[in-house]
PDB file of N, CA, C and O in Angstrom:
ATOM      1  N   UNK A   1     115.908  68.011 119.327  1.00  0.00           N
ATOM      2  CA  UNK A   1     115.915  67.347 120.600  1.00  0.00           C
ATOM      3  C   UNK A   1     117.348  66.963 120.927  1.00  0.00           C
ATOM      4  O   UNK A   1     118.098  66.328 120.186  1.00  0.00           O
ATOM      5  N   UNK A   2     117.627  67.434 122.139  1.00  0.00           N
ATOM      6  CA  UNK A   2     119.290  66.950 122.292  1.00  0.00           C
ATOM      7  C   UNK A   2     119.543  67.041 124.211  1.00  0.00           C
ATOM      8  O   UNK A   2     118.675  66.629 124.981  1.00  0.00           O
ATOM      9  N   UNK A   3     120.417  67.440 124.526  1.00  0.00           N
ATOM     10  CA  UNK A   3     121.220  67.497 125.789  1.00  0.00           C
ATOM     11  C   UNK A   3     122.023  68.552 126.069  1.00  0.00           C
ATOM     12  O   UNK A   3     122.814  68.911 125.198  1.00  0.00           O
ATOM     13  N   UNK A   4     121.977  69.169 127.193  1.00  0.00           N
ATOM     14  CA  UNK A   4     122.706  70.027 127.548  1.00  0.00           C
ATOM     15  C   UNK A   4     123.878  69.646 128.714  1.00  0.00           C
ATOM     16  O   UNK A   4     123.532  69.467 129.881  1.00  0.00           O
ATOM     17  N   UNK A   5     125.450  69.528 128.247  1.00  0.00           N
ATOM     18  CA  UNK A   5     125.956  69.740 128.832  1.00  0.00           C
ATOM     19  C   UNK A   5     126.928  70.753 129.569  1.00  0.00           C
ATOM     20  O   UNK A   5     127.515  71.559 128.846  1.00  0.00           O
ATOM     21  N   UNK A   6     127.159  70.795 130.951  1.00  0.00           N
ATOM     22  CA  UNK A   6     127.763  72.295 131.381  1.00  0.00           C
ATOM     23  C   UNK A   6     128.720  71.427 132.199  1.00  0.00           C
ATOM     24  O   UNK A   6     128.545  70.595 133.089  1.00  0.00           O
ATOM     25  N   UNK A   7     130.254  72.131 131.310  1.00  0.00           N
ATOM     26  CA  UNK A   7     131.658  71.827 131.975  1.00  0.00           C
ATOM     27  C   UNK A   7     132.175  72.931 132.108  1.00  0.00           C
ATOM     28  O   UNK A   7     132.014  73.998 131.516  1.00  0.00           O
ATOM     29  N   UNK A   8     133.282  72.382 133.529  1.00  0.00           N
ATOM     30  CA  UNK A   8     133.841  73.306 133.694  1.00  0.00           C
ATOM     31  C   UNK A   8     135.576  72.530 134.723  1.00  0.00           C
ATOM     32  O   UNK A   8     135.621  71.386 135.175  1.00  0.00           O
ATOM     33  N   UNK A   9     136.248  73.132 134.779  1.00  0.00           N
ATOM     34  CA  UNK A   9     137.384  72.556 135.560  1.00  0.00           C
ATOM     35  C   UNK A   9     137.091  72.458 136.671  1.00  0.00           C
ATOM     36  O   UNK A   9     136.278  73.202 137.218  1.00  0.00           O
ATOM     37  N   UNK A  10     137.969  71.094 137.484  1.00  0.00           N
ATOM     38  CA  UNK A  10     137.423  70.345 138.550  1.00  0.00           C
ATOM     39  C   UNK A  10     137.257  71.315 139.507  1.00  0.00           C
ATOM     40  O   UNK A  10     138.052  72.180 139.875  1.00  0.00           O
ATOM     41  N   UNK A  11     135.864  71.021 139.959  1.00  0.00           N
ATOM     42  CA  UNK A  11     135.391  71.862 141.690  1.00  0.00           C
ATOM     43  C   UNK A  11     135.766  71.541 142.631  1.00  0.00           C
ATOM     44  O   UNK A  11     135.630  70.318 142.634  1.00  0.00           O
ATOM     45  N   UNK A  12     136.146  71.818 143.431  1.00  0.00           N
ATOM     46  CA  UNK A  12     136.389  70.496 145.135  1.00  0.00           C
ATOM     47  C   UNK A  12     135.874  71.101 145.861  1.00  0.00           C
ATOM     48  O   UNK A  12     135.085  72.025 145.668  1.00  0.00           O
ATOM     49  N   UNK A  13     136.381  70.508 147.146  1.00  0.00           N
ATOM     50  CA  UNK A  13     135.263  71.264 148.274  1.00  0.00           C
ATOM     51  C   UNK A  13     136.267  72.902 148.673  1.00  0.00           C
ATOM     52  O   UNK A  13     135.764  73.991 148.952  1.00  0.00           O
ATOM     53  N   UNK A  14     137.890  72.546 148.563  1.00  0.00           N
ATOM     54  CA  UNK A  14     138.859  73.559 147.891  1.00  0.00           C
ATOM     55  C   UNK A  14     138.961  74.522 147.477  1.00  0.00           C
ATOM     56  O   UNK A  14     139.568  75.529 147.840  1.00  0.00           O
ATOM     57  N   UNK A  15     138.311  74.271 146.592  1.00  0.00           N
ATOM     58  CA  UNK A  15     138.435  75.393 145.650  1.00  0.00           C
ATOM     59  C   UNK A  15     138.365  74.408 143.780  1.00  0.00           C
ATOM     60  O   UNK A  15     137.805  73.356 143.471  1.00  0.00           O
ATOM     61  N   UNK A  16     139.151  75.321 143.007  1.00  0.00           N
ATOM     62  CA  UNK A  16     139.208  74.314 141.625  1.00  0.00           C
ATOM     63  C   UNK A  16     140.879  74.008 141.206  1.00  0.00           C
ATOM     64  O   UNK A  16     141.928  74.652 141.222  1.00  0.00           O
ATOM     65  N   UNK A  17     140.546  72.954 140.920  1.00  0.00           N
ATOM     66  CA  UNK A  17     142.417  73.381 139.810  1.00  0.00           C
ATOM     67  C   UNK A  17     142.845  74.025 138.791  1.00  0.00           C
ATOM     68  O   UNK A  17     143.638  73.650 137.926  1.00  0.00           O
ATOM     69  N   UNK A  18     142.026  75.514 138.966  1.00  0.00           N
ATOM     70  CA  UNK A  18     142.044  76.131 137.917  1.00  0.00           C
ATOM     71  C   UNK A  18     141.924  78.051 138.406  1.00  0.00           C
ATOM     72  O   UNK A  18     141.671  78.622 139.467  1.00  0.00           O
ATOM     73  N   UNK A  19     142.161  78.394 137.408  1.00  0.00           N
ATOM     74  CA  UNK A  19     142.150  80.225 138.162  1.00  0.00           C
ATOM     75  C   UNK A  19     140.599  80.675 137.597  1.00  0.00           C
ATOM     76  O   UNK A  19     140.432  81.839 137.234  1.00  0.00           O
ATOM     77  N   UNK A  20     139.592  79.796 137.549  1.00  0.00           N
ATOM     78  CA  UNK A  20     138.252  80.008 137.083  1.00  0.00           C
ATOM     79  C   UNK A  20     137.519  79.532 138.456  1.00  0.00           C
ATOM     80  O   UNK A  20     136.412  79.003 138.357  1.00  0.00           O
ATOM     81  N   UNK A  21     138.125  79.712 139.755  1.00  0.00           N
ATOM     82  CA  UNK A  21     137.373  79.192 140.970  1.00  0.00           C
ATOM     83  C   UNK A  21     135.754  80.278 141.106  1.00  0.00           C
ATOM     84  O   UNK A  21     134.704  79.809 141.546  1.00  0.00           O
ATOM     85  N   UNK A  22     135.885  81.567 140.682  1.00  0.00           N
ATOM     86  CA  UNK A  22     134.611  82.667 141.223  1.00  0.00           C
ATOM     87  C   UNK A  22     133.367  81.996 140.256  1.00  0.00           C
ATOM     88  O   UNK A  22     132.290  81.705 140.774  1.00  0.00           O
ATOM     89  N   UNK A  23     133.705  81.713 138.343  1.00  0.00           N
ATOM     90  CA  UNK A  23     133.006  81.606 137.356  1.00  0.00           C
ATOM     91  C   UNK A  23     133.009  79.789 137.859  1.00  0.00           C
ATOM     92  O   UNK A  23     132.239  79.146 137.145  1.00  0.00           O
ATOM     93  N   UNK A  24     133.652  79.031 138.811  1.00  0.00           N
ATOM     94  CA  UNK A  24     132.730  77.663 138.802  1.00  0.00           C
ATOM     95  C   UNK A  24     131.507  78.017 139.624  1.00  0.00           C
ATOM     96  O   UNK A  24     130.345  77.754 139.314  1.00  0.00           O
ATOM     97  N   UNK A  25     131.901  78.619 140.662  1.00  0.00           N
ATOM     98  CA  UNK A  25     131.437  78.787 141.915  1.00  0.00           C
ATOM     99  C   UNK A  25     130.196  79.618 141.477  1.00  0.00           C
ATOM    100  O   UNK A  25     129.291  79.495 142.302  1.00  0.00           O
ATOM    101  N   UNK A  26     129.771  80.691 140.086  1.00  0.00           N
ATOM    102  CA  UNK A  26     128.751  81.185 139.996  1.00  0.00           C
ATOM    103  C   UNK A  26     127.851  80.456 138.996  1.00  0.00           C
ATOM    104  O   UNK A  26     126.744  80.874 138.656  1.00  0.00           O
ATOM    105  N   UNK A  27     128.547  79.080 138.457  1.00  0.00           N
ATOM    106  CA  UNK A  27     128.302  78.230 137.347  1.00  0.00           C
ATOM    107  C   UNK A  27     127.686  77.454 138.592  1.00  0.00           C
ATOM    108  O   UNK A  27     127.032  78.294 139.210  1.00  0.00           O
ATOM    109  N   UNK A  28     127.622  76.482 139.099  1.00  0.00           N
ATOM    110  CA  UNK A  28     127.058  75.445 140.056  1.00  0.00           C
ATOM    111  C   UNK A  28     125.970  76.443 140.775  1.00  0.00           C
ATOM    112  O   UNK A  28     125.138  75.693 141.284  1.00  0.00           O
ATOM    113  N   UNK A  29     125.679  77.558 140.991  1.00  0.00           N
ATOM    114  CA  UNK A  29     124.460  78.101 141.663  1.00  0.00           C
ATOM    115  C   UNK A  29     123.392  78.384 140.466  1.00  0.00           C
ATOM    116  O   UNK A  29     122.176  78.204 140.522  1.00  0.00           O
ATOM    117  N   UNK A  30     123.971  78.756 139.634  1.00  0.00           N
ATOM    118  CA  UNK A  30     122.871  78.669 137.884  1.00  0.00           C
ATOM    119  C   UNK A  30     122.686  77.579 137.527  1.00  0.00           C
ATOM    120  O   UNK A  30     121.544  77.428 137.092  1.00  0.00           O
ATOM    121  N   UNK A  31     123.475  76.456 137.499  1.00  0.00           N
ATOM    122  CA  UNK A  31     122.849  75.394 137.158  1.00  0.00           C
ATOM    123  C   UNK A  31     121.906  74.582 138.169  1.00  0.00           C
ATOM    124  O   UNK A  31     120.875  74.058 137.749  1.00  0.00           O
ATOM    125  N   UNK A  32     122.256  74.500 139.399  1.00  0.00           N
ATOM    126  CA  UNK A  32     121.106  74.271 140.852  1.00  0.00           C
ATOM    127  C   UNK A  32     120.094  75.019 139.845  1.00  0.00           C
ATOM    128  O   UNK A  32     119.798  74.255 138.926  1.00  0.00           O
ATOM    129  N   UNK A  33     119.419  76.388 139.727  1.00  0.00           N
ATOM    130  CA  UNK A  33     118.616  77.013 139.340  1.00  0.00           C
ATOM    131  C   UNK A  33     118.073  76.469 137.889  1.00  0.00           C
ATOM    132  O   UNK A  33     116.917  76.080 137.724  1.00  0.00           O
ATOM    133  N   UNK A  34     118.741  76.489 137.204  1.00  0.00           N
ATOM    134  CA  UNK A  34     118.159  75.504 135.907  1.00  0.00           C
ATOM    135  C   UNK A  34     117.799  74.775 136.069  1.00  0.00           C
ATOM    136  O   UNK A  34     116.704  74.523 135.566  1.00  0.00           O
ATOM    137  N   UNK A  35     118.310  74.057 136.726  1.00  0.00           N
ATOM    138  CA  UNK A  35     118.044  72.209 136.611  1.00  0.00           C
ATOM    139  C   UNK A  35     116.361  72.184 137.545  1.00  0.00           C
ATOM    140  O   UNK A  35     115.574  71.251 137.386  1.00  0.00           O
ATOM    141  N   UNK A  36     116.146  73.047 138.223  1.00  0.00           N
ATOM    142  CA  UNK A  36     114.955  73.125 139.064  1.00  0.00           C
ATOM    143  C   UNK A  36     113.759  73.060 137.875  1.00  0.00           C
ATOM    144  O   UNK A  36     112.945  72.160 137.667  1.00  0.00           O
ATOM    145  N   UNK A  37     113.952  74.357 137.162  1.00  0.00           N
ATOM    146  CA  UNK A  37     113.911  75.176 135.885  1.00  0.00           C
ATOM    147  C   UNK A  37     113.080  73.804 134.678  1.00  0.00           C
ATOM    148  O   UNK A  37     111.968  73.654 134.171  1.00  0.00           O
ATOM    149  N   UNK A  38     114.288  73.117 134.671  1.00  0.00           N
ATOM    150  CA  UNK A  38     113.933  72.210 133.701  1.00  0.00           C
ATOM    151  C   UNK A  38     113.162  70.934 134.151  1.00  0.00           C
ATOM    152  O   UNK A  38     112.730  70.196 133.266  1.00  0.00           O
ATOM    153  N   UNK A  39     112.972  70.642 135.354  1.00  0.00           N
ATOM    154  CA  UNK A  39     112.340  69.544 136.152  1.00  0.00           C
ATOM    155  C   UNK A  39     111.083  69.923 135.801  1.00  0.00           C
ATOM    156  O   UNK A  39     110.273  69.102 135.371  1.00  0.00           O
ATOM    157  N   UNK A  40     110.786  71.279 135.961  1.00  0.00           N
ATOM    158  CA  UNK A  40     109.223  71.607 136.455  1.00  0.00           C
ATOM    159  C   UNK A  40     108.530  71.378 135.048  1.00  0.00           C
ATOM    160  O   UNK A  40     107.391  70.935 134.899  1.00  0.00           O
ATOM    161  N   UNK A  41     109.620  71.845 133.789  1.00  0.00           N
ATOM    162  CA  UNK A  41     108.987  71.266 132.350  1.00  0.00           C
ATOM    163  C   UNK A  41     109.398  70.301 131.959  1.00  0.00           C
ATOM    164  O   UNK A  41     109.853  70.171 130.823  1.00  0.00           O
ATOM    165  N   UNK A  42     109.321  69.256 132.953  1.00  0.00           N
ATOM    166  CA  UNK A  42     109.863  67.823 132.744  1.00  0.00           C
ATOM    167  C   UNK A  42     110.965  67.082 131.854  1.00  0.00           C
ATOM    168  O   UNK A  42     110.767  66.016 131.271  1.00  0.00           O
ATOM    169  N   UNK A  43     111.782  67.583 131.843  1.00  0.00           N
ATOM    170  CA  UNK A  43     112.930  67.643 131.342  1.00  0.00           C
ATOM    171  C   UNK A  43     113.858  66.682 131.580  1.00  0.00           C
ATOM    172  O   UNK A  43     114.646  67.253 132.333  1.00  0.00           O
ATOM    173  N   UNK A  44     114.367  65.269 131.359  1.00  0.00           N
ATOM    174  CA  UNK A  44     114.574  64.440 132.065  1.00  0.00           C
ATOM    175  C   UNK A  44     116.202  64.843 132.775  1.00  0.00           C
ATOM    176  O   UNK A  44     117.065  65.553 132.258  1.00  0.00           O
ATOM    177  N   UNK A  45     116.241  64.315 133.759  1.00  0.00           N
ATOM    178  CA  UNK A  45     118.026  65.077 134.658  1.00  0.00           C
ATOM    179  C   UNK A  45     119.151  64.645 133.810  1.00  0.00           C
ATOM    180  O   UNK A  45     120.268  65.162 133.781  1.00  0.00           O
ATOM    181  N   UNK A  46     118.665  63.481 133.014  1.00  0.00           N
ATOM    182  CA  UNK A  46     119.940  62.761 132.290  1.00  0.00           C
ATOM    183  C   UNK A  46     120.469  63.879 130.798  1.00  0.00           C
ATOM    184  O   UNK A  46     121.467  64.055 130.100  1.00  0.00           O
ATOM    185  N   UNK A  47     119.176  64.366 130.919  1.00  0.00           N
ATOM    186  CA  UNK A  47     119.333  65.442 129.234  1.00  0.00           C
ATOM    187  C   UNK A  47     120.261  67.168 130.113  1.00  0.00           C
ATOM    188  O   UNK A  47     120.437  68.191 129.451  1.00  0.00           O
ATOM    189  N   UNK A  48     120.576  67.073 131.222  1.00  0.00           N
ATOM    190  CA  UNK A  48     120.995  68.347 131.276  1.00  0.00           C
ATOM    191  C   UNK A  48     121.634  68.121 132.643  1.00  0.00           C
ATOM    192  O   UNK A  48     120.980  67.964 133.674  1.00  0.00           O
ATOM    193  N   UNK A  49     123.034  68.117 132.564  1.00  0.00           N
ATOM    194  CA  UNK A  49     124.135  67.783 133.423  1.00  0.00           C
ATOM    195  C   UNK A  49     125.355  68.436 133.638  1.00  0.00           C
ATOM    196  O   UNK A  49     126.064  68.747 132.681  1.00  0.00           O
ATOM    197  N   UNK A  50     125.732  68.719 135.012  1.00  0.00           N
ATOM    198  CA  UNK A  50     127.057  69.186 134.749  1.00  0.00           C
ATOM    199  C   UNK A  50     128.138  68.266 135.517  1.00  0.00           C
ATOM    200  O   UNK A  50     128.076  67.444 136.431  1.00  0.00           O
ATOM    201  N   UNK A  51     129.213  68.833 134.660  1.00  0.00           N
ATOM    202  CA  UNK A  51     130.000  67.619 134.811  1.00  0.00           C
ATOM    203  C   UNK A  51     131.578  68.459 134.821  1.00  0.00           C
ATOM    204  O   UNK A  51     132.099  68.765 133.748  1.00  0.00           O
ATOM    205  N   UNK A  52     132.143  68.731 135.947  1.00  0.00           N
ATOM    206  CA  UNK A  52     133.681  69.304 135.966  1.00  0.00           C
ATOM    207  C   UNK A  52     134.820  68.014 135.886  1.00  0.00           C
ATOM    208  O   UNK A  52     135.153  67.010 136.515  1.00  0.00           O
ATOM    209  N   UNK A  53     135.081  68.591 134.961  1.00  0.00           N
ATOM    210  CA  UNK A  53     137.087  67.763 133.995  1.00  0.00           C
ATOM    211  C   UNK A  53     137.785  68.739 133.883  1.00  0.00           C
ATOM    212  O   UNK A  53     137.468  69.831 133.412  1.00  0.00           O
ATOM    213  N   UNK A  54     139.019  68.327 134.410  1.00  0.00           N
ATOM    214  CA  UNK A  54     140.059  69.029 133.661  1.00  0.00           C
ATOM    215  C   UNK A  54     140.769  68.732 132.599  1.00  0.00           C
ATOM    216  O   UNK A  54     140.924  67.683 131.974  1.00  0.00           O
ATOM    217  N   UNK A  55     141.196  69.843 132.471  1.00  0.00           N
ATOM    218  CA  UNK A  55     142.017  69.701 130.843  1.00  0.00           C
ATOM    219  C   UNK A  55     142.922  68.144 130.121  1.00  0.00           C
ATOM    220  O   UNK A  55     143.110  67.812 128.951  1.00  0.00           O
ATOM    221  N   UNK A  56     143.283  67.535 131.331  1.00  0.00           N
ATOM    222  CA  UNK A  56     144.038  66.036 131.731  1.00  0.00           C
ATOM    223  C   UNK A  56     143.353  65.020 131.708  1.00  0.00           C
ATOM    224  O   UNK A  56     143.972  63.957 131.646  1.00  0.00           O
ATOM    225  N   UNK A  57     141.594  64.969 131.757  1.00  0.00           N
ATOM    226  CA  UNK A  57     140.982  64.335 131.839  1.00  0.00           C
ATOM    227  C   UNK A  57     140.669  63.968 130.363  1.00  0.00           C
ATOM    228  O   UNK A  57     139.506  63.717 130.047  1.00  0.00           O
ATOM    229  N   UNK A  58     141.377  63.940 129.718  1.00  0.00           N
ATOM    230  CA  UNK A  58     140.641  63.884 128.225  1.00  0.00           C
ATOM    231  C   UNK A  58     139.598  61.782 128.311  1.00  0.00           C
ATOM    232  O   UNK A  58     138.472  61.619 127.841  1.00  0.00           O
ATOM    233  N   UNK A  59     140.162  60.990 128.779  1.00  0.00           N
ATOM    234  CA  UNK A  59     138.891  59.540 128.494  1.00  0.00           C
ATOM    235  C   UNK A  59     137.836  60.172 129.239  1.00  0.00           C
ATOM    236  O   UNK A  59     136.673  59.988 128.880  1.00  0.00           O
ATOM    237  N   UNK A  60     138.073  60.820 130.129  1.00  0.00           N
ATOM    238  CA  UNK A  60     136.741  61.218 131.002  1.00  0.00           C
ATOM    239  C   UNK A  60     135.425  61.664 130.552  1.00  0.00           C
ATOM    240  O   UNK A  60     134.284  61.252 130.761  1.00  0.00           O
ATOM    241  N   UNK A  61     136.142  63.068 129.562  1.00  0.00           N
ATOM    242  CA  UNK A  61     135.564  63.675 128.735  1.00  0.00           C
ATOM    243  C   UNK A  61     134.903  62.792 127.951  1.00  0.00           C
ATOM    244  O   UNK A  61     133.676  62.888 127.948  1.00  0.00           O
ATOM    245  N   UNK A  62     135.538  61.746 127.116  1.00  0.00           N
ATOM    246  CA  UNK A  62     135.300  60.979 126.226  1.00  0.00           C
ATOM    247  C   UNK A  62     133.961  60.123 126.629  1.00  0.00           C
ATOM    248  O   UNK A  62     133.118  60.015 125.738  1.00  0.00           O
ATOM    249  N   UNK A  63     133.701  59.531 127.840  1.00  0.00           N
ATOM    250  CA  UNK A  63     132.991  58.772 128.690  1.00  0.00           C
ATOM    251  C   UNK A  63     131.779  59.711 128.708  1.00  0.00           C
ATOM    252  O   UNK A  63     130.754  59.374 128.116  1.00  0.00           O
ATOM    253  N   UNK A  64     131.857  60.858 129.354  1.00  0.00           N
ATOM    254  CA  UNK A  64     130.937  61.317 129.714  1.00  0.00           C
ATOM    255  C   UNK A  64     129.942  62.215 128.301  1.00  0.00           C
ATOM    256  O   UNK A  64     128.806  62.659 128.465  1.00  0.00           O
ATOM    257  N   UNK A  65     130.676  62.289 127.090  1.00  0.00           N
ATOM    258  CA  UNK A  65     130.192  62.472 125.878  1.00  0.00           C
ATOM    259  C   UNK A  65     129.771  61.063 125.212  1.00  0.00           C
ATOM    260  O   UNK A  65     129.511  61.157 124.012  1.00  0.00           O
ATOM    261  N   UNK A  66     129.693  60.186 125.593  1.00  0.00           N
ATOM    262  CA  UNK A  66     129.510  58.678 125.074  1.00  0.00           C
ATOM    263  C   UNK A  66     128.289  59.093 125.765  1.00  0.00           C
ATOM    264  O   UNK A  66     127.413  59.719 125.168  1.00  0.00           O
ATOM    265  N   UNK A  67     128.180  58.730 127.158  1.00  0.00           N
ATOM    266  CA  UNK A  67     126.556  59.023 128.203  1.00  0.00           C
ATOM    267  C   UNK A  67     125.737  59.931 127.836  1.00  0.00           C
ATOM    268  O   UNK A  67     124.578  59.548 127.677  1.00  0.00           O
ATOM    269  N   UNK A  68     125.995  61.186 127.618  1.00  0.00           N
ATOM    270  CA  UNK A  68     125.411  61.790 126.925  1.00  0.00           C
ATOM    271  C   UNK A  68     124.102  62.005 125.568  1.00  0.00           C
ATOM    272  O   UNK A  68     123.012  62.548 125.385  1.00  0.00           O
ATOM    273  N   UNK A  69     125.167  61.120 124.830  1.00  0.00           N
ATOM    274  CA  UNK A  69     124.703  60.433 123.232  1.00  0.00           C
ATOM    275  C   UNK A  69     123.885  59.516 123.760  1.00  0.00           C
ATOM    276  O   UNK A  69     122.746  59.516 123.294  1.00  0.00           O
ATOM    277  N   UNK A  70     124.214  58.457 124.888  1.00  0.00           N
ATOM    278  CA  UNK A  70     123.403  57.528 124.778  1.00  0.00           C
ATOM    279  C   UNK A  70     121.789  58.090 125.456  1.00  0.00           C
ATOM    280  O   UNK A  70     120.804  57.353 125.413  1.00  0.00           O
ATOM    281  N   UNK A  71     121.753  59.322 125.986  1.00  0.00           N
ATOM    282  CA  UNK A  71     120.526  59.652 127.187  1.00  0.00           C
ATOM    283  C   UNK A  71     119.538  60.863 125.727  1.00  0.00           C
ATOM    284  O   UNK A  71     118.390  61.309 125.733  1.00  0.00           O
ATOM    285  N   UNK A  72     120.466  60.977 124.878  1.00  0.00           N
ATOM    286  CA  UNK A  72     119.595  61.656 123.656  1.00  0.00           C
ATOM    287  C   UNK A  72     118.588  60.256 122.837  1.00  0.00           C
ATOM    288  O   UNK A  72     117.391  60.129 122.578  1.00  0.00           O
ATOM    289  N   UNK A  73     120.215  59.102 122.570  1.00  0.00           N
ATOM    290  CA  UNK A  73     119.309  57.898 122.013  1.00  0.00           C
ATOM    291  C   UNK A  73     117.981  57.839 122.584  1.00  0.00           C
ATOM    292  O   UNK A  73     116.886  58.096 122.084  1.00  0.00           O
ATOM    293  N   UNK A  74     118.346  57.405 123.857  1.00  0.00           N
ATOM    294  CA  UNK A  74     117.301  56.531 124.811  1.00  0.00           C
ATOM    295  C   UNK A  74     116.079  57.555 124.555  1.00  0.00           C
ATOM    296  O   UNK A  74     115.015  56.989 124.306  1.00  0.00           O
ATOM    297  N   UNK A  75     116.047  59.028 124.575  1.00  0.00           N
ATOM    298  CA  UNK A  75     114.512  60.216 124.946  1.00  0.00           C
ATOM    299  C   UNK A  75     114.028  59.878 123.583  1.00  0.00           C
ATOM    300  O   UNK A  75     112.834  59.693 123.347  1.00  0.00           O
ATOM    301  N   UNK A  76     115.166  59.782 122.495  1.00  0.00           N
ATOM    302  CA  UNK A  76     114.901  59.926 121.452  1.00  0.00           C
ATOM    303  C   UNK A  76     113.621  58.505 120.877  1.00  0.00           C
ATOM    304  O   UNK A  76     112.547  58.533 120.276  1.00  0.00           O
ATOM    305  N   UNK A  77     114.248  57.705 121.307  1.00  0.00           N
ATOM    306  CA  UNK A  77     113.996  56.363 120.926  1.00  0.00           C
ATOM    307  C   UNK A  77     112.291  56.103 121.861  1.00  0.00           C
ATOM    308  O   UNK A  77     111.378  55.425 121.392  1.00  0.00           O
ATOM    309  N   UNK A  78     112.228  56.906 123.357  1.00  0.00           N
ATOM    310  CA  UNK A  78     111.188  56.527 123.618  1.00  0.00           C
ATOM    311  C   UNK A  78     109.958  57.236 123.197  1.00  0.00           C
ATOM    312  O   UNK A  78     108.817  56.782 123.283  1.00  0.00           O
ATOM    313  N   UNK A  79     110.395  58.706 122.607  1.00  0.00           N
ATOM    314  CA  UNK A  79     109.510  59.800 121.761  1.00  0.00           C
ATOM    315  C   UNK A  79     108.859  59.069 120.671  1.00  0.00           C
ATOM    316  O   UNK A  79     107.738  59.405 120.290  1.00  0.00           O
ATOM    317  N   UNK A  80     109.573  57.972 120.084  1.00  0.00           N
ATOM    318  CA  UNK A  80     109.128  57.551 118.976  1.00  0.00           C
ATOM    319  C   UNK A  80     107.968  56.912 118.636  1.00  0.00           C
ATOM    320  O   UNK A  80     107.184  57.077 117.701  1.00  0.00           O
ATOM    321  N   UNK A  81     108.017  55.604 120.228  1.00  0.00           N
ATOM    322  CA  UNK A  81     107.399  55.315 120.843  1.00  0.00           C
ATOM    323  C   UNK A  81     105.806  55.245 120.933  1.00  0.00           C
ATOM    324  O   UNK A  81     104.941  54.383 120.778  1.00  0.00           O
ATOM    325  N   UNK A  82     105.883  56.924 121.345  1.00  0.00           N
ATOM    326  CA  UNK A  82     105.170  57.487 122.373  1.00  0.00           C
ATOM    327  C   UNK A  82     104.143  58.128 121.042  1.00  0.00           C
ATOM    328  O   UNK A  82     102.913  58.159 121.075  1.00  0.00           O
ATOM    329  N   UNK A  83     104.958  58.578 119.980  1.00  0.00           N
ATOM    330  CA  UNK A  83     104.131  59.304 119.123  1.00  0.00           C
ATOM    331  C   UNK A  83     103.587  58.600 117.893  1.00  0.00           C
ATOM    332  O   UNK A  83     104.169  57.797 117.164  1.00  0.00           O
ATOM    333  N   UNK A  84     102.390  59.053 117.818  1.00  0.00           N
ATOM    334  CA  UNK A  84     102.260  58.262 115.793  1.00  0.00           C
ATOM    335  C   UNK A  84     102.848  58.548 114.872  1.00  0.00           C
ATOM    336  O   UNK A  84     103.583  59.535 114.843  1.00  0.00           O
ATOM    337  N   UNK A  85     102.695  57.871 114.035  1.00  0.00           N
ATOM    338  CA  UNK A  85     103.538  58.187 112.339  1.00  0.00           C
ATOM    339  C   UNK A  85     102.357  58.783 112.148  1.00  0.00           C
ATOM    340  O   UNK A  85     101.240  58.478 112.565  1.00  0.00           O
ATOM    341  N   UNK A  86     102.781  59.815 111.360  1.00  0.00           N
ATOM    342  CA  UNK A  86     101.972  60.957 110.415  1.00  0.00           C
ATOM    343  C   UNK A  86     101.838  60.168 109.106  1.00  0.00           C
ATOM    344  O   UNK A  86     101.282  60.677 108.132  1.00  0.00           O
TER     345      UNK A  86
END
């Protein structure tokens, strides 16, 4: 049980700050499509996110891998919950 995250260098309305503008631009229409994907098998939105940083952004990164961990805790913690001990 875990999280899926999908990065990529910053998008704008622009373009990116990066020479990967075609592969963001075909990355954000697959993930729209996943994320539909994963709703319908209830998948919570917090477990599968994308999130564009650039290379400069390193606390960002850091932040948004902290959130991450914490949205595995939290599924994790309410599975536990939810299920009996064997």
């Amino acid at each position: 049980m875990g999280a899926v995250l999908v990065t990529g260098c910053r998008l704008t309305e622009n373009g990116s700050d990066c020479h990967y503008n075609y592969a963001n631009q075909y990355t954000a229409k697959r993930f729209k499509l996943w994320q539909r994907k994963w709703e319908r098998r209830r998948v919570a939105p917090e477990r599968f996110q994308l999130q564009w940083i650039s290379a400069s952004e390193g606390k960002e990164f850091a932040a948004k891998m902290r959130e991450m961990h914490e949205a595995v805790e939290e599924y994790l913690f309410a599975r536990a919950e939810v299920e009996p001990d064997e």
